[in-house]
C-alpha positions as CSV (number, residue, x, y, z in Angstrom):
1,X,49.6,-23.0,18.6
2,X,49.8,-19.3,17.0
3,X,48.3,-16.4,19.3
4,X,44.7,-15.9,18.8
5,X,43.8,-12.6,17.1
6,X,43.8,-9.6,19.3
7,X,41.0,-6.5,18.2
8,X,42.7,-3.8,15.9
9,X,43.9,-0.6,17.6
10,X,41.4,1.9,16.7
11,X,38.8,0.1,18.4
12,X,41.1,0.8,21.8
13,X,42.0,4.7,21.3
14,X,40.8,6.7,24.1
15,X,41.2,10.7,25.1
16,X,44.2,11.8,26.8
17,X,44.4,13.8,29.4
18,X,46.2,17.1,31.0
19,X,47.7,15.4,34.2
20,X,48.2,12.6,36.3
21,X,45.2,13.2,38.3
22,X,42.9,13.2,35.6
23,X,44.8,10.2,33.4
24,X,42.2,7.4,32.1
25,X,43.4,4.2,31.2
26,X,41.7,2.9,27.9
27,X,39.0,0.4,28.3
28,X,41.0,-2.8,28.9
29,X,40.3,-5.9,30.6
30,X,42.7,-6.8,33.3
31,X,44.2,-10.1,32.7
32,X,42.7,-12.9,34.7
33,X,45.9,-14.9,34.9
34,X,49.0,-13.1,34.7
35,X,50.5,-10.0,37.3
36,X,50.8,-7.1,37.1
37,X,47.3,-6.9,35.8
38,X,46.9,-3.5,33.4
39,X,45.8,-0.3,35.9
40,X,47.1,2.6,36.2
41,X,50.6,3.3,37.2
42,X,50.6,5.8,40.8
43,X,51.4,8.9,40.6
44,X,52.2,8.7,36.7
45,X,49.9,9.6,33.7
46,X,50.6,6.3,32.6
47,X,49.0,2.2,32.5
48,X,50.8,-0.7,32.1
49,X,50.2,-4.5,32.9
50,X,48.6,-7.7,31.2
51,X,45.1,-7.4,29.6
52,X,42.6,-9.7,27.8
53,X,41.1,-8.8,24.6
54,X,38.2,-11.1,22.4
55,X,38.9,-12.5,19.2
56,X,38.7,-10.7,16.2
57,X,38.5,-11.0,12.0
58,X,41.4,-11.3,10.5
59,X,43.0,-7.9,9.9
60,X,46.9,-6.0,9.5
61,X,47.8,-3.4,11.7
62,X,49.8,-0.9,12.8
63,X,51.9,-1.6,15.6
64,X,54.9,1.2,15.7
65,X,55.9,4.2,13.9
66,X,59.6,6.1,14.9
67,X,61.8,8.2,13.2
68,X,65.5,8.1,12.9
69,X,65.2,4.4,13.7
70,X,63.0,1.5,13.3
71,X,63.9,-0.9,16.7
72,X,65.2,0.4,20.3
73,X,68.1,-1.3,20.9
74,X,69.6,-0.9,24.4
75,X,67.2,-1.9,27.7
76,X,68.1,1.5,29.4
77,X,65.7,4.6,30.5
78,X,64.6,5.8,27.2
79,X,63.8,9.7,26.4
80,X,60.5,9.5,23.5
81,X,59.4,12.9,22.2
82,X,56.7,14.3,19.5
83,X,56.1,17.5,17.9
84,X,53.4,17.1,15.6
85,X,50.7,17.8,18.2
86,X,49.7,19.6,21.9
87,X,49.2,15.7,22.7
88,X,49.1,12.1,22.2
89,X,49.1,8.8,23.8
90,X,52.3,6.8,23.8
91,X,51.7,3.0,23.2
92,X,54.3,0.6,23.6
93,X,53.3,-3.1,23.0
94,X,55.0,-6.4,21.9
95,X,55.6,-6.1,17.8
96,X,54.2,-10.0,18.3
97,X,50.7,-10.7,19.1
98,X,51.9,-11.9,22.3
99,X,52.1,-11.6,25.5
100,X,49.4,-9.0,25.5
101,X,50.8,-6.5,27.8
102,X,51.1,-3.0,26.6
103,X,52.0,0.8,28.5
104,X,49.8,3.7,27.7
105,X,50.8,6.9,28.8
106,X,50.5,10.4,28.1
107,X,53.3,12.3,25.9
108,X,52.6,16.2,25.0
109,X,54.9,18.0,22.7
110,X,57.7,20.1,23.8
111,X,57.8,17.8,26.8
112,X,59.7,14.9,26.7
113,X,59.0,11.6,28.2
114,X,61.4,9.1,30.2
115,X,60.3,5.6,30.2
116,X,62.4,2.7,31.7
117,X,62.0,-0.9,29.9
118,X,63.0,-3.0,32.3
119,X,60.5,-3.9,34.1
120,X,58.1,-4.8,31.1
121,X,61.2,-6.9,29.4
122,X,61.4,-8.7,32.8
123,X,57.8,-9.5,33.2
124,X,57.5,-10.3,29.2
125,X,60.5,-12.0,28.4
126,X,61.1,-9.9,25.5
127,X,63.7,-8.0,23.8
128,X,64.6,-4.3,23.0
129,X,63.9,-4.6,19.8
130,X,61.0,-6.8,20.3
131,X,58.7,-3.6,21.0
132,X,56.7,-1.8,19.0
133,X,56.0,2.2,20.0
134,X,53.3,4.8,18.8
135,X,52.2,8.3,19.3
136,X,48.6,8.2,18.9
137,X,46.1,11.4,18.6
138,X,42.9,11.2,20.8
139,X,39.9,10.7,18.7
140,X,36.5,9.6,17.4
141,X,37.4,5.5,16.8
142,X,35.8,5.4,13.7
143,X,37.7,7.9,11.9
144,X,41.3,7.4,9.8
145,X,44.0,6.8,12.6
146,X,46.5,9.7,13.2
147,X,50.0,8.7,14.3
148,X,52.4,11.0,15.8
149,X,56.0,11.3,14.4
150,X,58.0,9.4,17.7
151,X,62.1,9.5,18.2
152,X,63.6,8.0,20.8
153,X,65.2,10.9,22.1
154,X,64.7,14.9,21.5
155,X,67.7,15.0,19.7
156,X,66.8,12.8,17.0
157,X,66.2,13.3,13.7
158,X,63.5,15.1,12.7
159,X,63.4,14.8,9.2
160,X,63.9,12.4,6.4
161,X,62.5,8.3,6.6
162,X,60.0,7.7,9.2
163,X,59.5,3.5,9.8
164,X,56.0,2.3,9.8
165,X,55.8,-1.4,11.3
166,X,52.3,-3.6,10.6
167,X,51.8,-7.0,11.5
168,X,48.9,-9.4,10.6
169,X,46.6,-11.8,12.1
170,X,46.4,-14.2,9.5
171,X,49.0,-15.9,6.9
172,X,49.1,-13.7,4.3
173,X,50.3,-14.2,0.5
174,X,50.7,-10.6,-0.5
175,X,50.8,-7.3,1.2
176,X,51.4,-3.7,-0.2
177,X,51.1,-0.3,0.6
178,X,51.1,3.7,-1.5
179,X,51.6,7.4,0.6
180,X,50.8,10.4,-0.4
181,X,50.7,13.7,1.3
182,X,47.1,14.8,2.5
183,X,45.0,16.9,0.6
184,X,46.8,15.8,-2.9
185,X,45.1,12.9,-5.2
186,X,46.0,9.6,-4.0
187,X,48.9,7.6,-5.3
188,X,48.5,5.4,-8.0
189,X,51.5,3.3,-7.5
190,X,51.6,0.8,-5.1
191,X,54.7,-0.7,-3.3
192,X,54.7,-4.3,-3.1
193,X,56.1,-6.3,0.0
194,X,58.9,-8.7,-1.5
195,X,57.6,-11.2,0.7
196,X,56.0,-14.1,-0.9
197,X,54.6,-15.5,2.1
198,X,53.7,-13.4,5.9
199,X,53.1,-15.6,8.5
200,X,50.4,-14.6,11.0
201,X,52.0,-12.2,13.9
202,X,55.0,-11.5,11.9
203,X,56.3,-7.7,11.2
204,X,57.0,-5.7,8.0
205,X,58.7,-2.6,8.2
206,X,58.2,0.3,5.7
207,X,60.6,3.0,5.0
208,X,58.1,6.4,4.4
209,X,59.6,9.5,3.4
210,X,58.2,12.1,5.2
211,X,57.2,15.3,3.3
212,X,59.1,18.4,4.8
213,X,55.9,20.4,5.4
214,X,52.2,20.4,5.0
215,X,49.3,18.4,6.3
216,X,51.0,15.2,6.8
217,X,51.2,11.9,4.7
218,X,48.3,9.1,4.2
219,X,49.7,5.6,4.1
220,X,47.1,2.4,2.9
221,X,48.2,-0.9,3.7
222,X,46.2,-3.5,1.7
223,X,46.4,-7.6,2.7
224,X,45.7,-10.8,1.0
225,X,45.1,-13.8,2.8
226,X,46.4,-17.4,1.9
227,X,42.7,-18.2,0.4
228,X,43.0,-14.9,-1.5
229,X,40.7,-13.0,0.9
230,X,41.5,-9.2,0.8
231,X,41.6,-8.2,4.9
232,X,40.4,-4.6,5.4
233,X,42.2,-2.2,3.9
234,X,44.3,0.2,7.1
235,X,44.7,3.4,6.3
236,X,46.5,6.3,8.8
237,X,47.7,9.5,8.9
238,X,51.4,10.4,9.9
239,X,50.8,14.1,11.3
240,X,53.8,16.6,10.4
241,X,56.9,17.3,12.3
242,X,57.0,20.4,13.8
243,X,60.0,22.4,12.6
C-alpha cells in the first residue's frame, strides 16, 4: 500500500520568529499514534515529532534544496547555514512521503545552525541520505514559494549548482522543469526528466545553476500523470547567495 498523499508545503508555511521564547510551531496535528508527537522542542527555537496531515489532490513538490551537495551523508551533528535572507525556517522531512515526521526550526543568516540527526534517524528508521532539507522564507501561503540557498556547513560552497529535489503524489509519465533569473522573460526551453515512468513518492533531483548575482532564479516544475492529467504546475523562487 503506497503512502496516502500528504498537503503540499505552502499550505504549511508559517512566520518565524526572533527567539526561542517567541518560536511557533506551524499548525500541525500531533500524531495520534506514534511518539514523540510534533511540539516544540524546550529551550530551542525548534519542533520536531510525528504529525497527521489530510489527504490531498495529486500534486509534485518541493521537498529539499542545498548547495554544494544534494544528500547528507554521515549521521553526525550537522552545521546548516543561509545567507540569502535575515531569516528562514529550516525544514527537514523524509524525501519519502513517509513516516510523516519533520523538524522545523529557526535559521537566520550569519548564524549558523547545529542540528544532530540521530535522534530522528532512530525514531524513523531512515537514512542520511534519506532526508530532504529546506530554507524557507516566512510568508503570505498563497504566494510563489521562496527557498533559501542551504549548505551543510558555512564553509561550503557558495556558488555554482544548487540541487532542487521534488517528489510526487501520484505515478507520473512525464515531468519537466525551465529557470530563469527573476525579473527576465521566462524561459522557453524546458528540460525534460529522462524518466519514462515516476512512481508516486519517488524523488528527482535537478542540477540549477545559480546566477552569480541579482534577484534570484524562478524554477516551474510541470507533471503528467499516468492518465495524462497535468498536476498543478510548482513554481519557487531560489533567493540569491549573499556574497
Amino acid at each position: 500500500m503506497r503512502p496516502r498523499a500528504l498537503v503540499p508545503l505552502a499550505v504549511l508555511l508559517a512566520a518565524a520568529s526572533a527567539s526561542a521564547a517567541d518560536w511557533q510551531c506551524p499548525a500541525l496535528s500531533p500524531s495520534r499514534s506514534e511518539q514523540p508527537v510534533y511540539a516544540p522542542v524546550a529551550a530551542h527555537a525548534q519542533c520536531e515529532g510525528f504529525y497527521e496531515q489530510p489527504v490531498s489532490v495529486p500534486y509534485v513538490e518541493l521537498v529539499s534544496l542545498t548547495l554544494g551537495a544534494a544528500r547528507l551523508e554521515a549521521a553526525a551533528p550537522t552545521t546548516f547555514a543561509q545567507s540569502s535572507a535575515p531569516s528562514a525556517r529550516l525544514l527537514i522531512q523524509p524525501l519519502s512521503g513517509t513516516p510523516l515526521y519533520r523538524v522545523d526550526a529557526e535559521l537566520k543568516s550569519g548564524k549558523p545552525t547545529t542540528w544532530d540527526p540521530r535522534a530522528m534517524l532512530a525514531k524513523t528508521h531512515l537514512q542520511p541520505g534519506d532526508l530532504g532539507f529546506l530554507a524557507l522564507m516566512s510568508g503570505d501561503a498563497t504566494a510563489i514559494l521562496q527557498v533559501a540557498p542551504l549548505t551543510f556547513a558555512p564553509s561550503a560552497s557558495r556558488s555554482g549548482a544548487a540541487f532542487a529535489t521534488v517528489r510526487t503524489s501520484v505515478d507520473l509519465s512525464g515531468l519537466k522543469w525551465r529557470s530563469f533569473e527573476r525579473g527576465k522573460p521566462a524561459a522557453t526551453a524546458w528540460q525534460a526528466s529522462d524518466r519514462a515512468l515516476l512512481y508516486a513518492w519517488e524523488t528527482l533531483s535537478m542540477p540549477l545553476a545559480l546566477p552569480a548575482a541579482g534577484t534570484g532564479l524562478q524554477v516551474d516544475v510541470v507533471a503528467t500523470d499516468t492518465d495524462s492529467h497535468v498536476l498543478p504546475m510548482l513554481s519557487f523562487v531560489v533567493l540569491p547567495v549573499a556574497p
